[in-house]
C-alpha positions in Angstrom: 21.7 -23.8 22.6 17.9 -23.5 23.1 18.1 -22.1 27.0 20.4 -18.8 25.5 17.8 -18.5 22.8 15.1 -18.2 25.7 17.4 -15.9 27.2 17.9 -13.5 24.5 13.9 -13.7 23.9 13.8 -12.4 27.5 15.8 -10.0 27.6 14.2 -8.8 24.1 10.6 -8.6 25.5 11.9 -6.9 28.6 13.2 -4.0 26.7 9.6 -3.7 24.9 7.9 -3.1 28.1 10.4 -0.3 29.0 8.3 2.1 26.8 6.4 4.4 28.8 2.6 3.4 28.7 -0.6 6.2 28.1 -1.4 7.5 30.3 -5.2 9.0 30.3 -5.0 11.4 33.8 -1.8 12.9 31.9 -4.5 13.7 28.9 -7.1 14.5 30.4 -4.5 17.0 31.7 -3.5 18.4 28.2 -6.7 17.7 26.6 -7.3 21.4 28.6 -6.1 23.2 25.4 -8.6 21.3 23.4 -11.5 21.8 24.5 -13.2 25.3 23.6 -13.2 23.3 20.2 -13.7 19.7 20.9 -15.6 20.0 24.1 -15.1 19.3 27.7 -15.3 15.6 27.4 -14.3 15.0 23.5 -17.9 16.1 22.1 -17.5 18.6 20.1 -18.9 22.5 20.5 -18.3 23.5 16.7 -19.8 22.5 13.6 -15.8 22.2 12.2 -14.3 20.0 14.6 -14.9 16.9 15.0 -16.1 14.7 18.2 -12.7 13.0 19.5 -14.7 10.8 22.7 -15.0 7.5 22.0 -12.4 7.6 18.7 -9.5 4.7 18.8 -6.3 5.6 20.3 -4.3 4.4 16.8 -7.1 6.9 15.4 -6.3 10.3 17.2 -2.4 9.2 17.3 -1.8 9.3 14.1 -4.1 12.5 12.7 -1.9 14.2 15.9 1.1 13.1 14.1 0.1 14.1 10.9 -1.2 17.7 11.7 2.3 17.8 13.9 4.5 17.3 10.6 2.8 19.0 8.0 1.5 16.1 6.6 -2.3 17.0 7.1 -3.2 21.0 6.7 -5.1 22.9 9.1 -4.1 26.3 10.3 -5.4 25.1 14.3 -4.4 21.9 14.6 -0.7 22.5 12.8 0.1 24.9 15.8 -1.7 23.1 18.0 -0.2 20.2 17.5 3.7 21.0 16.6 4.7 21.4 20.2 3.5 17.8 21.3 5.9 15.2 22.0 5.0 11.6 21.1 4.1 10.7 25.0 1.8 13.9 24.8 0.2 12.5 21.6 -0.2 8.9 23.1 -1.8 10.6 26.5 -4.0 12.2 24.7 -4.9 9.8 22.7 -5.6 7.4 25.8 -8.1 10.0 27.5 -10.4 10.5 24.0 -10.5 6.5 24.1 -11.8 6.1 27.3 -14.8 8.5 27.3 -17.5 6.1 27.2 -19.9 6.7 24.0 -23.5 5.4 23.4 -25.1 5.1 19.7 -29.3 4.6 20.3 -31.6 3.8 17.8 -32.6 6.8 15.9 -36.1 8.2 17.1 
């Protein structure tokens, strides 16, 4: 009984790996269209948008997702965002986390 049970575990945690992982080149890539307002590498040119480099992947995924369905407003980020598909998002997502960021001691 127990051997089939390992089985069926396997082949369950074999199937979770078949999603396709982020993948930070890829959005770097698309990150292209975002950077007259958040800046070359995630820092931010414009007093209205916010620094990205640095931010947790969970973090920028899900505002993404939000300003993709409506469920957070902003004129920009609605249209920038409705055409991105959920690997697109996850890319992204991947490249703003893995710009290094230092805090120093204020001066």
């Amino acid at each position: 009984m127990f051997p089939v049970l390992g089985v069926v575990v396997a082949l369950g945690s074999g199937m979770a790996f078949q999603a396709q992982a982020a993948d930070a080149k890829a959005g770097q890539v698309k990150a292209g269209l975002c950077v007259t307002c958040h800046g070359a590498y995630g820092l931010s040119t414009m007093p209205n948008a916010p620094h990205l480099a640095g931010q947790p992947a969970i973090y920028i995924e899900e505002q993404l997702k939000q300003y993709r369905s409506g469920k957070r407003a902003n004129e920009v980020m609605a249209v920038m965002a409705k055409p991105l598909t959920d690997q697109e998002i996850e890319n992204l997502a991947a490249w703003y986390a893995s710009i290094p960021i230092e805090v120093g001691k204020p001066h």
